[in-house]
mmCIF file of the N, C-alpha and C atoms, coordinates in Angstrom:
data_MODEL
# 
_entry.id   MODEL 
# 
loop_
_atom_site.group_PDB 
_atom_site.id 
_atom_site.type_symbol 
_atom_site.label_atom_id 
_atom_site.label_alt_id 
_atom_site.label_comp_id 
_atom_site.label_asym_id 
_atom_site.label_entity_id 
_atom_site.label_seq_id 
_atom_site.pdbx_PDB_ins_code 
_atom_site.Cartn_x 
_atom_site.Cartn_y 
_atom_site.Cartn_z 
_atom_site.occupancy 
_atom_site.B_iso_or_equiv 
_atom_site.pdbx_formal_charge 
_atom_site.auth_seq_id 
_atom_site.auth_comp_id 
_atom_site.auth_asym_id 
_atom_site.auth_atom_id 
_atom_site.pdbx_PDB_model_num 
ATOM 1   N N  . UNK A 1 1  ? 115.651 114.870 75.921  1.00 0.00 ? 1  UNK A N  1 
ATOM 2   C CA . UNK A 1 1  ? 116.118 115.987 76.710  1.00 0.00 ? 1  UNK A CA 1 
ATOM 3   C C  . UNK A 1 1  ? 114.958 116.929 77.016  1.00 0.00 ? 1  UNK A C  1 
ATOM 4   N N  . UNK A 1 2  ? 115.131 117.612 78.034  1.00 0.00 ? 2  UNK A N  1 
ATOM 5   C CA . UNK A 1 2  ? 113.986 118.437 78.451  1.00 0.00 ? 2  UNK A CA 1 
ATOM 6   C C  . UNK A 1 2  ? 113.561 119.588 77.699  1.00 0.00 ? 2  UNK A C  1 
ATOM 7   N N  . UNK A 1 3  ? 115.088 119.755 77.373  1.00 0.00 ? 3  UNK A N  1 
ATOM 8   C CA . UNK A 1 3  ? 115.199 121.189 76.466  1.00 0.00 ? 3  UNK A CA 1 
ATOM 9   C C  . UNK A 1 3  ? 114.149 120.877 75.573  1.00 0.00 ? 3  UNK A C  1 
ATOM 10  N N  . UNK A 1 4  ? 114.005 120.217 74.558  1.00 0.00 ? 4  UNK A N  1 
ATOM 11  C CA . UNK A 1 4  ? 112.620 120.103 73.321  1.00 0.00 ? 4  UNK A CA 1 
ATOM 12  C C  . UNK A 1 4  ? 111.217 120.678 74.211  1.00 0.00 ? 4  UNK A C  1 
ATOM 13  N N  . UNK A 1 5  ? 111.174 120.884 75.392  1.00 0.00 ? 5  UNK A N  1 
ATOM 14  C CA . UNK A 1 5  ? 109.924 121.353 75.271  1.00 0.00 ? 5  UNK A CA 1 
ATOM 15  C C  . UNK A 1 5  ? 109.820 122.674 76.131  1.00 0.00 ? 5  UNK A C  1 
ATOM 16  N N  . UNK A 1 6  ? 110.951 123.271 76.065  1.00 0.00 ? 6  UNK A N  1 
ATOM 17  C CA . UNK A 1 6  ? 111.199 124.359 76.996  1.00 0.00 ? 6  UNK A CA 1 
ATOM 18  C C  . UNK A 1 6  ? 111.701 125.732 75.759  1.00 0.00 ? 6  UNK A C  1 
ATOM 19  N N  . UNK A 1 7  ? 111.307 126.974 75.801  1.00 0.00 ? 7  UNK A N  1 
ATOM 20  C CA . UNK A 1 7  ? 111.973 127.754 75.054  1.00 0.00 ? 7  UNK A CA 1 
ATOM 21  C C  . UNK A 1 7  ? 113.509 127.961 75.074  1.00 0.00 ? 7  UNK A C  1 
ATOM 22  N N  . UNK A 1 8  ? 114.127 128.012 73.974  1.00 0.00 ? 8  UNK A N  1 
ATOM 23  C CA . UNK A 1 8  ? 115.609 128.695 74.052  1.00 0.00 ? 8  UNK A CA 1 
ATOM 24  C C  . UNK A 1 8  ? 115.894 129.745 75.121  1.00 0.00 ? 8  UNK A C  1 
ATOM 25  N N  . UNK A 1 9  ? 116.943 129.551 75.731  1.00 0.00 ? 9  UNK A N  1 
ATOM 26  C CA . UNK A 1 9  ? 117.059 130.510 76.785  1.00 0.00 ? 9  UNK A CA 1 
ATOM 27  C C  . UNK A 1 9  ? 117.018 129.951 78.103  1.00 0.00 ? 9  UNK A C  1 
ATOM 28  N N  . UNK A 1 10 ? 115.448 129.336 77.938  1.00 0.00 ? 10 UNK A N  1 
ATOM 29  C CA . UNK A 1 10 ? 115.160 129.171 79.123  1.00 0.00 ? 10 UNK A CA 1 
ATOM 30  C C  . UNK A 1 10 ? 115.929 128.166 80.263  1.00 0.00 ? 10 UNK A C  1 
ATOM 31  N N  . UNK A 1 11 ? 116.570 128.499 81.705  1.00 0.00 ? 11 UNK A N  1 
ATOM 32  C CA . UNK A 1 11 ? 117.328 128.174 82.719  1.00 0.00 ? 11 UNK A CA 1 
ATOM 33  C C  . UNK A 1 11 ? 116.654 126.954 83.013  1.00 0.00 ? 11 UNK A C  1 
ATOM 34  N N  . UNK A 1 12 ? 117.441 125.910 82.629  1.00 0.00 ? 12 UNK A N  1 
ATOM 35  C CA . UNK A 1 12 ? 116.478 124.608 83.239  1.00 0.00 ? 12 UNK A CA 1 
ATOM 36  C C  . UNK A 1 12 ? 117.480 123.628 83.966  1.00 0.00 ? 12 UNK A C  1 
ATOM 37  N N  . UNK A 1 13 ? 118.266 124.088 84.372  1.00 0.00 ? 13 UNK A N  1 
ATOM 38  C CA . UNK A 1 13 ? 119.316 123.158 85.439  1.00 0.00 ? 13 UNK A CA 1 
ATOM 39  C C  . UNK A 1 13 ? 118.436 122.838 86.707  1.00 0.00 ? 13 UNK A C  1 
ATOM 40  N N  . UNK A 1 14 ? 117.422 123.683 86.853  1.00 0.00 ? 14 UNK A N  1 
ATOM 41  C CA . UNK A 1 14 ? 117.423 123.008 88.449  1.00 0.00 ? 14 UNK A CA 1 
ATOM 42  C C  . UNK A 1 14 ? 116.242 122.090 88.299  1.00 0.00 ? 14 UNK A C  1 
ATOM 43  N N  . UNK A 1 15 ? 115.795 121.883 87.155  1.00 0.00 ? 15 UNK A N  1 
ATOM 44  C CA . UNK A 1 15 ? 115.162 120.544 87.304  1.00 0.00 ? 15 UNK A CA 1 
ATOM 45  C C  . UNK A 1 15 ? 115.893 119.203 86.771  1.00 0.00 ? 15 UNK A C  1 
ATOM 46  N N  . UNK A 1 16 ? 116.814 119.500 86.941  1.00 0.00 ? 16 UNK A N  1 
ATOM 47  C CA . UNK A 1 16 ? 117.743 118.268 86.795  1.00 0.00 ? 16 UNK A CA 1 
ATOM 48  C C  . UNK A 1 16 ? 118.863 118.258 88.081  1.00 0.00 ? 16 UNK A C  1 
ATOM 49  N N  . UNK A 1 17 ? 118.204 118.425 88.883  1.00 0.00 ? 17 UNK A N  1 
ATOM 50  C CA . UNK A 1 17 ? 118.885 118.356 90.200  1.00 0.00 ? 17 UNK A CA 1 
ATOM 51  C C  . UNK A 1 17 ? 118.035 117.080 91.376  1.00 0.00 ? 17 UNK A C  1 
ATOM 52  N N  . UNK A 1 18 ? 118.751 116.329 92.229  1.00 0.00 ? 18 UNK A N  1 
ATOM 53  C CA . UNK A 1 18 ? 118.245 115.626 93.425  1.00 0.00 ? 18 UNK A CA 1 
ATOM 54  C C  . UNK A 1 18 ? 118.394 114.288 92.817  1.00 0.00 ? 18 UNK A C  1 
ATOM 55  N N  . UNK A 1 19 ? 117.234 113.613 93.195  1.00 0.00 ? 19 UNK A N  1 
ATOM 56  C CA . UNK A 1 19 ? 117.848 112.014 93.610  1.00 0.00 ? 19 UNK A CA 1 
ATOM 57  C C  . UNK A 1 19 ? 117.765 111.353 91.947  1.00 0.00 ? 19 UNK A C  1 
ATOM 58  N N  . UNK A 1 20 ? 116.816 112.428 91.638  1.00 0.00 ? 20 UNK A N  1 
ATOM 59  C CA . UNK A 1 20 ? 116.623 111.766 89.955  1.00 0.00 ? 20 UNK A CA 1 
ATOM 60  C C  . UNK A 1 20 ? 117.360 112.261 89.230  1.00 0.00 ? 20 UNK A C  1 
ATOM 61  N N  . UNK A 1 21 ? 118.212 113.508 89.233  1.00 0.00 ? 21 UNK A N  1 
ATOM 62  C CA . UNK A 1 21 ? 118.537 114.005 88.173  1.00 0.00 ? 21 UNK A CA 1 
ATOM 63  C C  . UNK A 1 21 ? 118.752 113.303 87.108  1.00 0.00 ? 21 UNK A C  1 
ATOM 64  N N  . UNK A 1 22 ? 119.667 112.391 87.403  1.00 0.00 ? 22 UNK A N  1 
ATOM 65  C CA . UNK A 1 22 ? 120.311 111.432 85.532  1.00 0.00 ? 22 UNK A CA 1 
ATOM 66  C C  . UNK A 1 22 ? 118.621 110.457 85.056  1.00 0.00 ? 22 UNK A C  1 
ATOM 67  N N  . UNK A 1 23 ? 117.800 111.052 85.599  1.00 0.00 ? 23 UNK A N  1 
ATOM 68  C CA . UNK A 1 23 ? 116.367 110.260 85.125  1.00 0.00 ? 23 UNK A CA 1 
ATOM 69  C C  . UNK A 1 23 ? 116.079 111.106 84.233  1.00 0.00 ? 23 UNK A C  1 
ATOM 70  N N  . UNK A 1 24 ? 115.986 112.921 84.395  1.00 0.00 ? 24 UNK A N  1 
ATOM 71  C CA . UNK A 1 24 ? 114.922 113.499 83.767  1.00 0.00 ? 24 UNK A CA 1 
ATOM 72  C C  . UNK A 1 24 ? 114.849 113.639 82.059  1.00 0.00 ? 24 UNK A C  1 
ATOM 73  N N  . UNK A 1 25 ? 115.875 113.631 81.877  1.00 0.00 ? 25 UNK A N  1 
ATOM 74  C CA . UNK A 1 25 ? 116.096 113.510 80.257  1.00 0.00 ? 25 UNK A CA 1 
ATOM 75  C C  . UNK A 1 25 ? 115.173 112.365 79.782  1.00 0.00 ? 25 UNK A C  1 
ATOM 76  N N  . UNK A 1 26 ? 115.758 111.471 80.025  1.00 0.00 ? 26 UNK A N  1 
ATOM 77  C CA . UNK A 1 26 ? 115.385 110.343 79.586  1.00 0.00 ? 26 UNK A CA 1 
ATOM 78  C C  . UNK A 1 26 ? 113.510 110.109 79.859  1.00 0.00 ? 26 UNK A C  1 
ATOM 79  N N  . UNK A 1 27 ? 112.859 110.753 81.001  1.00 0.00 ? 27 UNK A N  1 
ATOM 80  C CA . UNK A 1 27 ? 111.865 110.735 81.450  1.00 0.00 ? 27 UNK A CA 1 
ATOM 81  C C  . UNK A 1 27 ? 110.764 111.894 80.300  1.00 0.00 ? 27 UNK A C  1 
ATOM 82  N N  . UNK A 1 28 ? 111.512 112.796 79.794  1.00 0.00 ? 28 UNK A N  1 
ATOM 83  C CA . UNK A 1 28 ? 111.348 113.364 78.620  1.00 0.00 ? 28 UNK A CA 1 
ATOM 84  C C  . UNK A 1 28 ? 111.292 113.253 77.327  1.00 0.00 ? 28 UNK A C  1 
ATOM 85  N N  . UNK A 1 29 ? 112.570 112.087 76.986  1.00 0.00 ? 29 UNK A N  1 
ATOM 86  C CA . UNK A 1 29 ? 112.308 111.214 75.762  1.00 0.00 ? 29 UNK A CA 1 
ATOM 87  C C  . UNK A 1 29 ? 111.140 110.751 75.572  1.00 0.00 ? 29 UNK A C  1 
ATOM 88  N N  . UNK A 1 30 ? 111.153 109.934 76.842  1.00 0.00 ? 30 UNK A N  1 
ATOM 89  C CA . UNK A 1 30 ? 109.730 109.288 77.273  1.00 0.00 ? 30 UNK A CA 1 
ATOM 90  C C  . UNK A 1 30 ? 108.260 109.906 76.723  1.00 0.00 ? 30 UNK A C  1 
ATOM 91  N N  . UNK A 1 31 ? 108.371 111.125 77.575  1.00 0.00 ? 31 UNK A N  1 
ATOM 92  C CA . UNK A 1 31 ? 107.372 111.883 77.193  1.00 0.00 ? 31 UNK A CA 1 
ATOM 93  C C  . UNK A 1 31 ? 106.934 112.602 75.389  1.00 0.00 ? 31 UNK A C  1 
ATOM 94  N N  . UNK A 1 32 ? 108.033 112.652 74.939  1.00 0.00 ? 32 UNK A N  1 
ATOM 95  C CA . UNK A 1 32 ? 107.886 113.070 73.720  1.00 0.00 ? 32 UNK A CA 1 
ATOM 96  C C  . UNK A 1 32 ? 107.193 111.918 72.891  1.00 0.00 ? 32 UNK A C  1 
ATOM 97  N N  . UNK A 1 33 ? 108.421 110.776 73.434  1.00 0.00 ? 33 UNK A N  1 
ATOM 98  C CA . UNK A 1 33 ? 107.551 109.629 72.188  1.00 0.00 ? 33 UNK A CA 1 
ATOM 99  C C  . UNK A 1 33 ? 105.798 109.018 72.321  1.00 0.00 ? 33 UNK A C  1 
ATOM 100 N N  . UNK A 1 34 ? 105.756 109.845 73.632  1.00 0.00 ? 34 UNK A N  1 
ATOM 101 C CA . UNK A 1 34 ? 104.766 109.080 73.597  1.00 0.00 ? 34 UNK A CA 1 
ATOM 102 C C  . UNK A 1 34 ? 103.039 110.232 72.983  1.00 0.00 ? 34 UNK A C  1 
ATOM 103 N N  . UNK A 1 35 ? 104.085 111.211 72.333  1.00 0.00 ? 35 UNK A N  1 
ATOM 104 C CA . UNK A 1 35 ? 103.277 112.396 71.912  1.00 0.00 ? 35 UNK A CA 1 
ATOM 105 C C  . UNK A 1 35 ? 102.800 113.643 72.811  1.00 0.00 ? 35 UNK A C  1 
ATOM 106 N N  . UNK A 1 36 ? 103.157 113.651 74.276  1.00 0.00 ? 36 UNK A N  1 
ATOM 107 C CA . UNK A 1 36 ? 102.634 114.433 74.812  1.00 0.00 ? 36 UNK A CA 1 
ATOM 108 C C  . UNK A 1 36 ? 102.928 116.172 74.521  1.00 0.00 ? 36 UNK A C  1 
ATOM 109 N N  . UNK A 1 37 ? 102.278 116.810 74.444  1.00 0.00 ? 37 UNK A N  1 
ATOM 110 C CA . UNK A 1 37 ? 102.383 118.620 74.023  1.00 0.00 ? 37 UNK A CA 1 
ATOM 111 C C  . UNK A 1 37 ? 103.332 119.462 75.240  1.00 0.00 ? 37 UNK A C  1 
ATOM 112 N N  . UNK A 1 38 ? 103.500 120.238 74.852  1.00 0.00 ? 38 UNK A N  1 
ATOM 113 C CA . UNK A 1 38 ? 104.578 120.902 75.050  1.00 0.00 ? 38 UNK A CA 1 
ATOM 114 C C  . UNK A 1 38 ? 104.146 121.256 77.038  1.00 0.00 ? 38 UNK A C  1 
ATOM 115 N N  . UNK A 1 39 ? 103.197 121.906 76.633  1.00 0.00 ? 39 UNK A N  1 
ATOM 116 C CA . UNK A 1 39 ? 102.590 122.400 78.633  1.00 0.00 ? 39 UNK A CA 1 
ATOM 117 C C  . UNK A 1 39 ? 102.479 121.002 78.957  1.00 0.00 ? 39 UNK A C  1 
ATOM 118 N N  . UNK A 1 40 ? 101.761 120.063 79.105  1.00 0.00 ? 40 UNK A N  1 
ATOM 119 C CA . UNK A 1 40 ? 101.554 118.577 79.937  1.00 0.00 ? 40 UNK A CA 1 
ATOM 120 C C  . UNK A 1 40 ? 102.929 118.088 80.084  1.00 0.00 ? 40 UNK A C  1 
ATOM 121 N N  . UNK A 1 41 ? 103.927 117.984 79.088  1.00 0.00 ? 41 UNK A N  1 
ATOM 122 C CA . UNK A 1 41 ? 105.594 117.503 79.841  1.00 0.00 ? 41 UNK A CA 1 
ATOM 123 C C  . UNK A 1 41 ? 105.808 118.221 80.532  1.00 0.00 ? 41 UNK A C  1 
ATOM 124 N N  . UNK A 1 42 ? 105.538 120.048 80.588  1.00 0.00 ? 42 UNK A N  1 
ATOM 125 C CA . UNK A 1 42 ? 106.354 120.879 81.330  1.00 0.00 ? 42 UNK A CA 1 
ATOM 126 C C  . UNK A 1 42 ? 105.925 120.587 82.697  1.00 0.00 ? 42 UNK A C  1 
ATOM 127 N N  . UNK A 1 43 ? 104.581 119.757 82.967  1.00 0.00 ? 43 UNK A N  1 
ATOM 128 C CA . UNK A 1 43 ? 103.735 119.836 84.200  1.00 0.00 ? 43 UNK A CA 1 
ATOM 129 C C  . UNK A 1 43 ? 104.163 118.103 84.425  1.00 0.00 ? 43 UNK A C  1 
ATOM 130 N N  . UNK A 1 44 ? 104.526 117.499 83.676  1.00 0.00 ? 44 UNK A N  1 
ATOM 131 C CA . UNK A 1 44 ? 105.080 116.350 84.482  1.00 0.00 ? 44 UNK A CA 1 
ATOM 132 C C  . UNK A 1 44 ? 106.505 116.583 84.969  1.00 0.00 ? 44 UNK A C  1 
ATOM 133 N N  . UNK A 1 45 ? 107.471 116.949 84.334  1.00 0.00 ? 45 UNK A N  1 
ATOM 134 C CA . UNK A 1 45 ? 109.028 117.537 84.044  1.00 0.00 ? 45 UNK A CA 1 
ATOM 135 C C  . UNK A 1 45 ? 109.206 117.834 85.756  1.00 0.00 ? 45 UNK A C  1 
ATOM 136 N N  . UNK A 1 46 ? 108.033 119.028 85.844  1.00 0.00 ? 46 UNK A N  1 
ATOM 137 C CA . UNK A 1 46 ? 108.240 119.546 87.095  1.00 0.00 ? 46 UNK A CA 1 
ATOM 138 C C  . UNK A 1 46 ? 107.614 119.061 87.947  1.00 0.00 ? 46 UNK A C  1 
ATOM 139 N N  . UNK A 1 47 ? 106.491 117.866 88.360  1.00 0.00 ? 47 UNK A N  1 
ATOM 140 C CA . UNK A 1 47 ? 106.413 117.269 89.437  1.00 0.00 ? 47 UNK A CA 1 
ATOM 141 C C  . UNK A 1 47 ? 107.748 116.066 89.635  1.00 0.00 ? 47 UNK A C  1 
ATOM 142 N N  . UNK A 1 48 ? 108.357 115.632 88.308  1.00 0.00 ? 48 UNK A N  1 
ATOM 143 C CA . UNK A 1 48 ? 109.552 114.678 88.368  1.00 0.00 ? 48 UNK A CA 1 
ATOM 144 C C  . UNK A 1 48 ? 110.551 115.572 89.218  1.00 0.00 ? 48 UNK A C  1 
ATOM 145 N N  . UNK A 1 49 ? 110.739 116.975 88.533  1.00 0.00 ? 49 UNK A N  1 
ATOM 146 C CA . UNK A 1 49 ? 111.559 117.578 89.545  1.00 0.00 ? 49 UNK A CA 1 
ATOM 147 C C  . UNK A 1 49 ? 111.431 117.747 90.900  1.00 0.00 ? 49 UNK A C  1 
ATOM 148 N N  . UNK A 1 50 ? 110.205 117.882 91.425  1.00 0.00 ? 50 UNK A N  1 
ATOM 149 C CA . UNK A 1 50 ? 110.198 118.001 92.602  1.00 0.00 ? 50 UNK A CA 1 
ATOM 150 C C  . UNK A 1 50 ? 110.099 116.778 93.807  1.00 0.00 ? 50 UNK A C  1 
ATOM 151 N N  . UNK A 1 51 ? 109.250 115.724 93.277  1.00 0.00 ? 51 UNK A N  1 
ATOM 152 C CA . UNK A 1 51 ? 109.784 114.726 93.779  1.00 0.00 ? 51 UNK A CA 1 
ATOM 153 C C  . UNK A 1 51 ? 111.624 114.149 93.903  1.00 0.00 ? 51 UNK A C  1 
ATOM 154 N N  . UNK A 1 52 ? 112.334 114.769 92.945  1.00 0.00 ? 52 UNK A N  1 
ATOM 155 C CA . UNK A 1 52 ? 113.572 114.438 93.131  1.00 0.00 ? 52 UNK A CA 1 
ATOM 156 C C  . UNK A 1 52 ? 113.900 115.836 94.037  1.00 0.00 ? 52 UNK A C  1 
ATOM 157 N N  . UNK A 1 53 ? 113.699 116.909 94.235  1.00 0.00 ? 53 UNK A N  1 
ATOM 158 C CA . UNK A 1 53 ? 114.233 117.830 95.358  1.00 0.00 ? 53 UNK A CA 1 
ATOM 159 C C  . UNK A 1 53 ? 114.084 116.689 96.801  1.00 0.00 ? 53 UNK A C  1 
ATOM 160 N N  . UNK A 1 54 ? 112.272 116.752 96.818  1.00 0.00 ? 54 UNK A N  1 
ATOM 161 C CA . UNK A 1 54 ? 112.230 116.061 97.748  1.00 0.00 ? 54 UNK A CA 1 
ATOM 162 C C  . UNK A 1 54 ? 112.415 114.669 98.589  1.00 0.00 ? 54 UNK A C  1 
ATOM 163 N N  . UNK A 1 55 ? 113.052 113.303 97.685  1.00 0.00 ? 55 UNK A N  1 
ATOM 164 C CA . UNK A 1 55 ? 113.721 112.892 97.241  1.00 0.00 ? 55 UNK A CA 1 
ATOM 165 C C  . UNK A 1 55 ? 115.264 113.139 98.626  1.00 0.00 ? 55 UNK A C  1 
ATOM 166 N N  . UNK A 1 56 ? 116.037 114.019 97.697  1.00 0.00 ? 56 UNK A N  1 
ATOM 167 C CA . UNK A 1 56 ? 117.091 114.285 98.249  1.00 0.00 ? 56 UNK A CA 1 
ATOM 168 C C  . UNK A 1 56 ? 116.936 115.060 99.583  1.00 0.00 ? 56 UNK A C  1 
ATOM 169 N N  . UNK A 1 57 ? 116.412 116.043 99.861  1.00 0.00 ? 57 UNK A N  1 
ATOM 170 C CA . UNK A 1 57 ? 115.669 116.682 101.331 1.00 0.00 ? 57 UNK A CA 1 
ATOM 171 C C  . UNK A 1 57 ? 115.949 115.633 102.257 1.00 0.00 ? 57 UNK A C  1 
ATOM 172 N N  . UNK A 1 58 ? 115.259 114.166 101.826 1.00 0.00 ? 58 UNK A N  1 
ATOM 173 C CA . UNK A 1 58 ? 115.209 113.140 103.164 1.00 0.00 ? 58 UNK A CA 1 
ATOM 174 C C  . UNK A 1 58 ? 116.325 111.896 102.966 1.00 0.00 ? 58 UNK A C  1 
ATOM 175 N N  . UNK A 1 59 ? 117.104 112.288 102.040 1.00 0.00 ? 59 UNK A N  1 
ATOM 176 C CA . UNK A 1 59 ? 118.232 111.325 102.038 1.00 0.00 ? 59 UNK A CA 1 
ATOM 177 C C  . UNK A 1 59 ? 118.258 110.235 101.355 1.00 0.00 ? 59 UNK A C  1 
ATOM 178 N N  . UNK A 1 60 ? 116.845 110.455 100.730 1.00 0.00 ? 60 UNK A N  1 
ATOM 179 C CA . UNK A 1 60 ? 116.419 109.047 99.933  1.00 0.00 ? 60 UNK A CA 1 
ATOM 180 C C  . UNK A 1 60 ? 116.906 109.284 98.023  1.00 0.00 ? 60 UNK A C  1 
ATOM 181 N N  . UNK A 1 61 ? 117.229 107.701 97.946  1.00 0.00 ? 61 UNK A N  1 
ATOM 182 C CA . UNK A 1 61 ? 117.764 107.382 96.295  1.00 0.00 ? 61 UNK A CA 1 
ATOM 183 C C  . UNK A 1 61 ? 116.270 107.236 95.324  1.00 0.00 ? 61 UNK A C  1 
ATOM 184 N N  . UNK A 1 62 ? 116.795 107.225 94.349  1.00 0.00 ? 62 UNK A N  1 
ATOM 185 C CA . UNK A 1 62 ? 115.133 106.414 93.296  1.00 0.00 ? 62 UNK A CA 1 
ATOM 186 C C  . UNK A 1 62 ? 115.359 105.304 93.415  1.00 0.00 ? 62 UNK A C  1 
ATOM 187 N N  . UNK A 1 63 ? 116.068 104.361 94.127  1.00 0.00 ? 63 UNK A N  1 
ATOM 188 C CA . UNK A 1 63 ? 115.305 103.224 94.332  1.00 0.00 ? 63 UNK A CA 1 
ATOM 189 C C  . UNK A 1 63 ? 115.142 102.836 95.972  1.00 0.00 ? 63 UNK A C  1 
ATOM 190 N N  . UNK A 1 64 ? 115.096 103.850 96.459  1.00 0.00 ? 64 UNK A N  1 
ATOM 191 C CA . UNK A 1 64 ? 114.300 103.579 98.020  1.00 0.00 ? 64 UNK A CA 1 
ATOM 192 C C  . UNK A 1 64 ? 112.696 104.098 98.050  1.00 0.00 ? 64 UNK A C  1 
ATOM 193 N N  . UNK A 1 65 ? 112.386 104.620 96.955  1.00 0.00 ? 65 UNK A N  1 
ATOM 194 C CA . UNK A 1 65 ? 111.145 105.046 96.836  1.00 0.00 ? 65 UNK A CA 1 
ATOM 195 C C  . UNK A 1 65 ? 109.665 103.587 96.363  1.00 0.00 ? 65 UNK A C  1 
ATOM 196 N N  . UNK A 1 66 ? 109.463 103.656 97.589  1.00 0.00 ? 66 UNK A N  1 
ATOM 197 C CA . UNK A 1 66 ? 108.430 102.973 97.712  1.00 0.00 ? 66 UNK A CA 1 
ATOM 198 C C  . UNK A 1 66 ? 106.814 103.191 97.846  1.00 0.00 ? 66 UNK A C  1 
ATOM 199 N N  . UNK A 1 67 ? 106.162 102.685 98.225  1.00 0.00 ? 67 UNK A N  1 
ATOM 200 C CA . UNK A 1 67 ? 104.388 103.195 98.619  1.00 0.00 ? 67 UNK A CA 1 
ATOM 201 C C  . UNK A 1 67 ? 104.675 103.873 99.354  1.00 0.00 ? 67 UNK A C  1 
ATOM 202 N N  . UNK A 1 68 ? 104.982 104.373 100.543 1.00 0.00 ? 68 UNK A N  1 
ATOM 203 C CA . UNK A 1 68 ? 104.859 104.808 101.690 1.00 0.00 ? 68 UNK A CA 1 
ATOM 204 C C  . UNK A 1 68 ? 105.534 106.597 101.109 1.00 0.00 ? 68 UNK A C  1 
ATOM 205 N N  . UNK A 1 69 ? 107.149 106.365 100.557 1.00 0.00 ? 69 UNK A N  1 
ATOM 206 C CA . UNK A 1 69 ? 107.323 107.569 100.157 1.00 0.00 ? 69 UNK A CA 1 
ATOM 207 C C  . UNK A 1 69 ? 106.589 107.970 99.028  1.00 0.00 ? 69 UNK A C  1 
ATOM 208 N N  . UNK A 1 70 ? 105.547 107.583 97.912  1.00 0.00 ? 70 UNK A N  1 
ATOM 209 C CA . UNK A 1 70 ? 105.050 108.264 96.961  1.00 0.00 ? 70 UNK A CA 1 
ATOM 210 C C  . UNK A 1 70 ? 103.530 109.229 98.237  1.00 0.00 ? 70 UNK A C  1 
ATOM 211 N N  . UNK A 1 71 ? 103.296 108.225 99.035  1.00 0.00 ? 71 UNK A N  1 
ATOM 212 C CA . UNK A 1 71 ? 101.811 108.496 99.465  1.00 0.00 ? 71 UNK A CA 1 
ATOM 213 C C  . UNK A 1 71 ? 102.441 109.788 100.269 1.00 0.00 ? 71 UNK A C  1 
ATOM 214 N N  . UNK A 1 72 ? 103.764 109.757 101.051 1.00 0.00 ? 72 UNK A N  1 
ATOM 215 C CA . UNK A 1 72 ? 104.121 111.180 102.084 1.00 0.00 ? 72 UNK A CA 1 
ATOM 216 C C  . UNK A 1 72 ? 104.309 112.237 101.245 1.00 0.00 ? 72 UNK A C  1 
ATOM 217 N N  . UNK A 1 73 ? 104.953 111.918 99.770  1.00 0.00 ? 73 UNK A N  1 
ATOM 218 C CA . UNK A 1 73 ? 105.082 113.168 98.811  1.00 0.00 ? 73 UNK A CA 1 
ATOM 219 C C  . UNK A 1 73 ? 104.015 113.796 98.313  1.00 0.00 ? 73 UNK A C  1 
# 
């Protein structure tokens, strides 16, 4: 969950919004096990988030994402 690397309190719904949302947790597990510190998830967390805003912006799923959409993002 994302929460482990975010302070108590802190509003974190909208990075679990767009084409990835049901990814980011899990994209966080990810990140934990693989030891990363608390700022470097928060700075992947939120390019995952924003690729999923943008993502949804153009109508596209996570699995229409190909070369072409990583290189336009």
């Amino acid at each position: 969950m994302i929460d482990q690397f975010y302070s108590p309190g802190v509003k974190l719904g909208h990075l679990r919004c767009g084409a990835l949302a049901s990814h980011i947790d899990g994209f966080a597990d990810h990140l934990s096990s693989q030891g990363y510190t608390n700022q470097t998830a928060r700075l992947k967390i939120r390019l995952a988030a924003d690729l999923s805003a943008w993502l949804s912006r153009r109508h596209l799923r996570a699995n229409d994402v190909e070369d072409e959409q990583v290189d336009s993002f």
